[in-house]
N, C-alpha and C positions, 0 to 999 in steps of 0.2 A: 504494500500500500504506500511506503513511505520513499519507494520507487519511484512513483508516476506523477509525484505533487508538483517538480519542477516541470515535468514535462508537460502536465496539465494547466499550471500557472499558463504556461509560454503558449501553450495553445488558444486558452480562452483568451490571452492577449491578443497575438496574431491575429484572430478568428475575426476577433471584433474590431480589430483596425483593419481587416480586409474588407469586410461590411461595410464598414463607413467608408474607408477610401472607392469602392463600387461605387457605393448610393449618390456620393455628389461628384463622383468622374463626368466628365463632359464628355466622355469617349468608351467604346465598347468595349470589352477584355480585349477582343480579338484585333480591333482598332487599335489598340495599346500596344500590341504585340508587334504587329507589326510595323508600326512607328518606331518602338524600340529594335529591330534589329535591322533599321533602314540606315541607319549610323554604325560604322565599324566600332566604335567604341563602346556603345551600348550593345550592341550584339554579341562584343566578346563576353561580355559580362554575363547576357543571357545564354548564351550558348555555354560557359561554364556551370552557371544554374541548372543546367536541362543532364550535363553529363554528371554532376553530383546526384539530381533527383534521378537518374538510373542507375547510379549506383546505388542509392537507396532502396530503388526498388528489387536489385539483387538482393540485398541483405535481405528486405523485406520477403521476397520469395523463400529466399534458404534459411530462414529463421522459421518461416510460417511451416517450409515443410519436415523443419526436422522434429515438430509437433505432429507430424505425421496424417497433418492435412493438406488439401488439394488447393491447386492454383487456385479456383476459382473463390478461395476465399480472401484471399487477397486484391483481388481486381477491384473493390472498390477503395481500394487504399491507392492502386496503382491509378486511377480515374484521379480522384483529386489531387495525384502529387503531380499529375500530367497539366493540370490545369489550374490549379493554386501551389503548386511546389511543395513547399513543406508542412502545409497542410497535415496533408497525406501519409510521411514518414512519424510528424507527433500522434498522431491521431492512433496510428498502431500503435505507438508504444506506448500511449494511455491505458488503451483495450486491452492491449497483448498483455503488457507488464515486460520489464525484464526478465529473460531465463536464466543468465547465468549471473552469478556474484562475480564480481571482481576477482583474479585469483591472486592465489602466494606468485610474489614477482619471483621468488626462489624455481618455481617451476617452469 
């Protein structure tokens, strides 16, 4: 339980400054998106975002299945990290929880 409080903190944060920043955008997500990677400087930025959120979604995948459940329970995780980024990766790890403790750095 005492796991997921940071992670859930930073979510309800994000969540609702993603809300807000939607609701008075002048501009569509997808509108958005595309303006930002219409500039090389912004694109690299986003295009590093995009290859962290798929790395995230490996872990998310190989963490989900060594619980010894199927893709398809993951894809709604993998939907909002596709389309709000980090979303996505907190959001499981609120759900999921941690599996493993930290270990002896001896080992």
């Amino acid at each position: 339980m005492k796991k997921v409080v940071i992670p859930s903190i930073i979510l309800l944060a994000f969540s609702g400054f993603t809300i807000y920043a939607m609701l008075i955008s002048q501009e569509s997500l997808l509108a958005f998106g595309v303006r930002l990677l219409s500039s090389i400087d912004t694109a690299q930025v986003v295009i590093d975002l995009y290859i962290f959120c798929s790395l995230a979604c490996v872990w998310m995948y190989f963490d989900n299945k060594s619980s010894g459940k199927g893709a398809i329970s993951v894809l709604p995780y993998f939907v909002l990290t596709a389309i709000f980024a980090s979303i996505g990766p907190l959001l499981y790890i609120v759900v999921k929880g941690f599996k493993n403790d930290i270990t002896d750095p001896k080992t």
